[in-house]
C-alpha positions in Angstrom: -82.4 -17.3 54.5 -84.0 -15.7 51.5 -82.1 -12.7 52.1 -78.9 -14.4 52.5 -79.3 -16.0 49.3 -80.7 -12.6 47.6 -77.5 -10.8 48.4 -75.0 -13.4 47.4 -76.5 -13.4 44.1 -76.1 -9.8 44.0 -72.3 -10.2 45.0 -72.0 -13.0 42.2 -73.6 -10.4 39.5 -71.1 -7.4 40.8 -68.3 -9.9 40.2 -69.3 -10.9 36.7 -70.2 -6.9 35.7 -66.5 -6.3 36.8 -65.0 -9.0 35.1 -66.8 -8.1 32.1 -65.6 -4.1 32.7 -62.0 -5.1 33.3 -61.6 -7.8 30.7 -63.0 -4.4 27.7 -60.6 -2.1 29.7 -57.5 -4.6 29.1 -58.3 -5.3 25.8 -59.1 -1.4 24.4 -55.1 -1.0 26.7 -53.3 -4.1 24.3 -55.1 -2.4 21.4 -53.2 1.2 22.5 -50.3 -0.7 23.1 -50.0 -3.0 19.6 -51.3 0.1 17.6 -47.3 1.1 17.2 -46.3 -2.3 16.2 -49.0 -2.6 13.5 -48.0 1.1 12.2 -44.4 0.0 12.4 -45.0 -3.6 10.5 -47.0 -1.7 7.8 -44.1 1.4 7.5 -41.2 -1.7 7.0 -43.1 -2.8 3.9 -43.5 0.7 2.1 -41.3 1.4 0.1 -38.8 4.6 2.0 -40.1 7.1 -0.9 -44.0 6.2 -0.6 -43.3 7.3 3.9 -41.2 10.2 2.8 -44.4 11.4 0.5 -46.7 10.9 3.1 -45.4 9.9 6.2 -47.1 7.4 8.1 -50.3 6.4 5.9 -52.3 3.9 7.3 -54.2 3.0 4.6 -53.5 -1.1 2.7 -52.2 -0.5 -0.9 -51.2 -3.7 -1.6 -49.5 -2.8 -4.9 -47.2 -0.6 -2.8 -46.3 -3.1 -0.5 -42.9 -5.2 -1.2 -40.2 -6.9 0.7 -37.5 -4.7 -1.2 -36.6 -3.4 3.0 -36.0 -6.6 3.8 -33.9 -7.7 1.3 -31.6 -4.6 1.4 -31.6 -5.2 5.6 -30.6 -9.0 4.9 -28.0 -8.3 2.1 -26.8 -5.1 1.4 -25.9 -4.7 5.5 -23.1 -6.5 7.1 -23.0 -6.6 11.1 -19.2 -7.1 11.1 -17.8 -4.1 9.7 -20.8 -1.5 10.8 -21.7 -0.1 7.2 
């Protein structure tokens, strides 16, 4: 019986060591995957002359940072005619 009990504790702390590997392994894979979308969220922000410069920078300069893509996207871009 103490055996029994012995080895299903075993099983129980193979299951939790697993859990714990798979649960870092799928979280270091979302991080691969949303690296993109944070490099692509920071590049729409920059202003097109600051990315020509020096391409994809990853560093924060939050004086460089404006919404001035945006508002050209939203207003100086109409769907209808293509231009």
């Amino acid at each position: 019986m103490a055996e029994f009990i012995a080895v299903s504790l075993t099983g129980v702390l193979e299951k939790e060591e697993t859990s714990t590997l798979l649960t870092a392994l799928f979280s270091i894979l979302a991080l691969i995957a949303l690296f993109p979308l944070f490099c692509w969220l920071l590049a729409s922000f920059k202003p097109s002359t600051e990315l020509v410069r020096f391409s994809l920078n990853l560093t924060l300069q939050p004086e460089l940072l404006s919404l001035d893509n945006y508002i050209y996207l939203f207003t100086a871009v109409s769907i209808s005619d293509g231009t």
